[in-house]
DRENGUMI-468918 format. One record per residue (C-alpha): residue in three letters; chain; x, y, z. Coordinates in pm, whole numbers, plus 50000, padded with zeros to 5 digits. Layout:
+---------+--------+-------+-------+-------+
| residuo | cadena |  east | north |    up |
+---------+--------+-------+-------+-------+
|     Ala |      A |     X |     Y |     Z |
...
+---------+--------+-------+-------+-------+
% end
This chain:
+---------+--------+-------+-------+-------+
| residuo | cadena |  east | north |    up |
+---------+--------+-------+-------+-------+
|     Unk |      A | 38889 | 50574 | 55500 |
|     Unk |      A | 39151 | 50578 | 55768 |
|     Unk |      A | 39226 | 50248 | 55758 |
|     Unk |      A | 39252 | 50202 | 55380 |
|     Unk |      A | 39495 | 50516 | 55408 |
|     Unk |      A | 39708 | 50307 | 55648 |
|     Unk |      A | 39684 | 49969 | 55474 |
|     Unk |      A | 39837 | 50173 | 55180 |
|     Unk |      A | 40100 | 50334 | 55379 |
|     Unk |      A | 40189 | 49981 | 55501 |
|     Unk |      A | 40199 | 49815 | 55177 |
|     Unk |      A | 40416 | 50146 | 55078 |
|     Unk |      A | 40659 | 50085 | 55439 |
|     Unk |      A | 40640 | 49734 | 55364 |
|     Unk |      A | 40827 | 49809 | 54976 |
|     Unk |      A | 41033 | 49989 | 55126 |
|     Unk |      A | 41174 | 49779 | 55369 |
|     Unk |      A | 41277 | 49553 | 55174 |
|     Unk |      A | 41358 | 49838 | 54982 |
|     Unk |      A | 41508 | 50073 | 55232 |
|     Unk |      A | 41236 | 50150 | 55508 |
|     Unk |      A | 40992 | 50497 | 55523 |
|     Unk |      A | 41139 | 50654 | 55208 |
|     Unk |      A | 40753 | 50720 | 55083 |
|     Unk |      A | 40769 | 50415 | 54911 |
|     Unk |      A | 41067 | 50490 | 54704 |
|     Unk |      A | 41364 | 50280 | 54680 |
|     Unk |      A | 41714 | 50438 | 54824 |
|     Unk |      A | 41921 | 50218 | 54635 |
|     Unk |      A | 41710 | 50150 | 54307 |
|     Unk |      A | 41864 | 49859 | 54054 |
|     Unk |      A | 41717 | 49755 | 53777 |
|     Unk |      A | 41922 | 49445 | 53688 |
|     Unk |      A | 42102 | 49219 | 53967 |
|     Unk |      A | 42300 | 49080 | 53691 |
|     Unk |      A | 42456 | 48721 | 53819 |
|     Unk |      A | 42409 | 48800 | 54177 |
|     Unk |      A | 42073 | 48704 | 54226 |
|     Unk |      A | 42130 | 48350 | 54137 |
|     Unk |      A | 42518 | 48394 | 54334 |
|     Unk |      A | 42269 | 48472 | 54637 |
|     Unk |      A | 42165 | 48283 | 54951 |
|     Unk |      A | 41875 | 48336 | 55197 |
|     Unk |      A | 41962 | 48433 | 55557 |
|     Unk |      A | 41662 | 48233 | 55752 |
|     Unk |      A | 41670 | 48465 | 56080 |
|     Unk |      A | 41435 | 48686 | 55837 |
|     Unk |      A | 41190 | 48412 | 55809 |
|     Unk |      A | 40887 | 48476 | 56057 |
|     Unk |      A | 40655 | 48686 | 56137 |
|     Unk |      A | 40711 | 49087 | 56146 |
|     Unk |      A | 40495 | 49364 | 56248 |
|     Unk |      A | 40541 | 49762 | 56254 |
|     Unk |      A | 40578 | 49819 | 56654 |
|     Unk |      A | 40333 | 50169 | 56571 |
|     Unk |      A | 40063 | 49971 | 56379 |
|     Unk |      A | 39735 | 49996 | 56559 |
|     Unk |      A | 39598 | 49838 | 56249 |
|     Unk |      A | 39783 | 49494 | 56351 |
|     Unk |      A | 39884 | 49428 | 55992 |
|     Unk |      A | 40204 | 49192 | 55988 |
|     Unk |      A | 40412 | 49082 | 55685 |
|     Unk |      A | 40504 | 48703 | 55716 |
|     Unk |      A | 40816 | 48549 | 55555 |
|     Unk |      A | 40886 | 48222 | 55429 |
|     Unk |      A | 41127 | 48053 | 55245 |
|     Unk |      A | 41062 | 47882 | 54897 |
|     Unk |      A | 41295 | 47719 | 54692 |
|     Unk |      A | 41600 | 47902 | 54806 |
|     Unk |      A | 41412 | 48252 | 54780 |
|     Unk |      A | 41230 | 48442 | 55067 |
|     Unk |      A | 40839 | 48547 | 54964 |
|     Unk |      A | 40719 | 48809 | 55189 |
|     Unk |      A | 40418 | 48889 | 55179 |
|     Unk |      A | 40135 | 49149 | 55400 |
|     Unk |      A | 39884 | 48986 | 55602 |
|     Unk |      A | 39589 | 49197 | 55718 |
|     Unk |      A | 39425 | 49150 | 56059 |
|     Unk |      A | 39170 | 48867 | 55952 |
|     Unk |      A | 39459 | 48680 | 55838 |
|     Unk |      A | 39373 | 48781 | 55429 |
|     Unk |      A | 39714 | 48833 | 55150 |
|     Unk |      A | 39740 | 49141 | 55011 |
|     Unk |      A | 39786 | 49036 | 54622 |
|     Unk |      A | 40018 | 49356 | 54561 |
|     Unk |      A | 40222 | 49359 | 54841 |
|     Unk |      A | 40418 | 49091 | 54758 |
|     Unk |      A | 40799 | 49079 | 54736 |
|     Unk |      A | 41104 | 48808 | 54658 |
|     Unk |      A | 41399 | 48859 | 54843 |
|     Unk |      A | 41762 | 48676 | 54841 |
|     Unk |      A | 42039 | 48779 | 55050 |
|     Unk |      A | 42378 | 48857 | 54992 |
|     Unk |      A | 42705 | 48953 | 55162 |
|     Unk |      A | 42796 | 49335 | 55022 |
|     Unk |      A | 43216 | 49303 | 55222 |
|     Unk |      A | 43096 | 49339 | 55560 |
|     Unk |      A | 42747 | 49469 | 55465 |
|     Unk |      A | 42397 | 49223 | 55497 |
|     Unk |      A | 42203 | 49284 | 55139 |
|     Unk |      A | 41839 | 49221 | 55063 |
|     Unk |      A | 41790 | 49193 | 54691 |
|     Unk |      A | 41450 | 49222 | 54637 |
|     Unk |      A | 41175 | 49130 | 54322 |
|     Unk |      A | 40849 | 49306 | 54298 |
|     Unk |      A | 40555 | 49254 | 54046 |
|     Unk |      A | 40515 | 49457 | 53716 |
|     Unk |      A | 40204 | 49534 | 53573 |
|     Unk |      A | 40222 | 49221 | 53342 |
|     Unk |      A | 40291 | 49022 | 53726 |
|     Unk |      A | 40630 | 48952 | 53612 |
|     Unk |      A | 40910 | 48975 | 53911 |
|     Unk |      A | 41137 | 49272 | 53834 |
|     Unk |      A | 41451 | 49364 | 54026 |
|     Unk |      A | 41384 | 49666 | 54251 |
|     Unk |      A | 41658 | 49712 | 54461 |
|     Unk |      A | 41869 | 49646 | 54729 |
|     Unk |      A | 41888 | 49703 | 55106 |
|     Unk |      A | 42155 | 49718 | 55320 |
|     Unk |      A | 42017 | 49622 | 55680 |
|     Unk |      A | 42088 | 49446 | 56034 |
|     Unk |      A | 41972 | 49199 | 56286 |
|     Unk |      A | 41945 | 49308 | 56667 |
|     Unk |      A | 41757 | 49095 | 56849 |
|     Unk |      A | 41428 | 49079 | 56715 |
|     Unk |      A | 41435 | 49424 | 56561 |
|     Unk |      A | 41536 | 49465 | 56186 |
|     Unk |      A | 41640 | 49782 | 56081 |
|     Unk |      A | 41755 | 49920 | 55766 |
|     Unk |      A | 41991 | 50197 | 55683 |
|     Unk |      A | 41975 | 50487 | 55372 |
|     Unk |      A | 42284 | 50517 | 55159 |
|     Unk |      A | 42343 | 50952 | 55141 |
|     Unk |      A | 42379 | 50998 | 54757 |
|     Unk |      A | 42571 | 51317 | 54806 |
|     Unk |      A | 42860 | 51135 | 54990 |
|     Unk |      A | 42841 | 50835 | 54762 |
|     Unk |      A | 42913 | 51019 | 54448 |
|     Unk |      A | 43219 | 51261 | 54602 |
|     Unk |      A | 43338 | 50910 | 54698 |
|     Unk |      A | 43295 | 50748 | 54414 |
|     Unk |      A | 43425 | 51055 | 54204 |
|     Unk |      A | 43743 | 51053 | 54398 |
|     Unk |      A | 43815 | 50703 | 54406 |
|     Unk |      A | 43609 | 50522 | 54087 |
|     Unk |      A | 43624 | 50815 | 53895 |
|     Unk |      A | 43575 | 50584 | 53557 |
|     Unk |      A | 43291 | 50401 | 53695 |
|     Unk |      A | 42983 | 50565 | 53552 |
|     Unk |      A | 42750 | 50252 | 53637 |
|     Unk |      A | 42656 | 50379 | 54001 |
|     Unk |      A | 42419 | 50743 | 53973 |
|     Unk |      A | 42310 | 50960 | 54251 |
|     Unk |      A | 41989 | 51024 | 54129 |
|     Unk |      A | 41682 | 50829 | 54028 |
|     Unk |      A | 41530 | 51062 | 53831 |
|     Unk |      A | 41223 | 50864 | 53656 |
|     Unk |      A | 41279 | 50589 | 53924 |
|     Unk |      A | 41225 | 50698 | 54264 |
|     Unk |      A | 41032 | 51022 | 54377 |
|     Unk |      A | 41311 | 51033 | 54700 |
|     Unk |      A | 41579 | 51264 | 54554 |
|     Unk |      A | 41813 | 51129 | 54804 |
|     Unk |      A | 41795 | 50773 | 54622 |
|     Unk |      A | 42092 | 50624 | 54353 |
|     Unk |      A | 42023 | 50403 | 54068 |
|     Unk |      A | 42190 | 50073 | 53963 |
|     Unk |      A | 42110 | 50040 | 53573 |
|     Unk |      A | 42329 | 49704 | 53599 |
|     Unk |      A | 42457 | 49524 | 53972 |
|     Unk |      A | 42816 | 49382 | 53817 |
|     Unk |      A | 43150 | 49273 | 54011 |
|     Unk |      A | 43311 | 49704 | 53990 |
|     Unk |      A | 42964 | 49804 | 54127 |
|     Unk |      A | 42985 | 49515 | 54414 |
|     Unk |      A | 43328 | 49651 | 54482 |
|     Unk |      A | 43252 | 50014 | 54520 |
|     Unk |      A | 42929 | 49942 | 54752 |
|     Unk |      A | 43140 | 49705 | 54974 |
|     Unk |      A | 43396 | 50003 | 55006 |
|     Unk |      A | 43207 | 50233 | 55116 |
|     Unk |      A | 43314 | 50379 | 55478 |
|     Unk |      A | 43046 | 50212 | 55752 |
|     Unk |      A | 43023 | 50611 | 55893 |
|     Unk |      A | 42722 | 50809 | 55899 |
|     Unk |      A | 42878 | 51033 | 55605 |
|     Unk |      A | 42769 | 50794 | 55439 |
|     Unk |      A | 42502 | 50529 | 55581 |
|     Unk |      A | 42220 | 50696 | 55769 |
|     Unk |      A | 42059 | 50433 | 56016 |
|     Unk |      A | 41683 | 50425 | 56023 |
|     Unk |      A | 41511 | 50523 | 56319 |
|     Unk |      A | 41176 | 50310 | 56281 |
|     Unk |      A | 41232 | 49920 | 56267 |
|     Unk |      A | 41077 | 49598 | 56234 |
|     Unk |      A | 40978 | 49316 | 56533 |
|     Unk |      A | 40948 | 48992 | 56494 |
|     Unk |      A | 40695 | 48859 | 56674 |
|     Unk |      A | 40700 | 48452 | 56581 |
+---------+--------+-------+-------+-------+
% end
């Protein structure tokens, strides 16, 4: 039982970081079309490996590769076995002077989806991710966009994270007001737990 709680909590960690780490397997920046940036998107191939949750006793590891210009990610259990649901598509893009995941899951019909994106960084062989505060982003947003009603900090019927905003539609005014964002803590909230790549 303990371990089928933590392969869930995995699968759940491993949504979310491509989908903004430990957020209970909520997205913090939920979108729900990418509009022409997914096909405007690259792949950045330092994210191609093998990664593992350092506090895992489990050893379960999620392994990225790169197919057709688009990064699958999948989790890989301990005897080397695919989890069929835990399965994501990610392209990259540059957000100003931010690093973006934009990442695909499956519906219920197995049909990839947009699900959101994730702001994130590189250091060393740690990936970590970082939580937009909703709170600040709509005071800033209110005060400098105040006509831009296509950014929302909530996801009510989206996310069960209350600190989370919603992206009905990722266009060129939404790019801009993401990218313009202050890199302070007001509003970006670096996450503690990370990522190592192992191979």
């Amino acid at each position: 039982m303990k371990m089928v709680v933590r392969f869930n909590f995995l699968r759940n960690l491993f949504i979310v970081l491509i989908a903004s780490f430990f957020l209970s397997g909520c997205a913090n920046i939920a979108v729900d079309d990418f509009g022409s940036y997914w096909e405007k998107s690259g792949t950045d191939h330092q994210l191609i490996g093998w990664w593992k949750d350092p506090d895992d006793k489990e050893e379960y590891k999620i392994r990225v590769i790169n197919r057709a210009s688009t990064l699958h990610a999948d989790i890989i259990d301990r005897s080397g076995l695919e989890d069929p649901k835990g399965s994501m598509r990610i392209r990259n893009l540059k957000l100003g002077a931010y690093h973006i995941m934009m990442v695909k899951t499956q519906d219920k019909g197995d049909r990839w989806k947009p699900f959101s994106i994730v702001r994130y960084k590189l250091d060393g062989k740690r990936l970590y991710t970082y939580s937009l505060n909703a709170k600040s982003m709509k005071k800033f947003v209110a005060k400098n966009y105040p006509a831009e009603k296509g950014i929302i900090a909530s996801c009510e019927g989206k996310c069960a994270n209350k600190d989370s905003t919603h992206i009905p539609h990722l266009n060129a005014n939404i790019y801009k007001i993401l990218s313009s964002i202050p890199d302070t803590r007001k509003y970006w909230k670096l996450d503690k737990q990370s990522l190592l790549k192992i191979r």
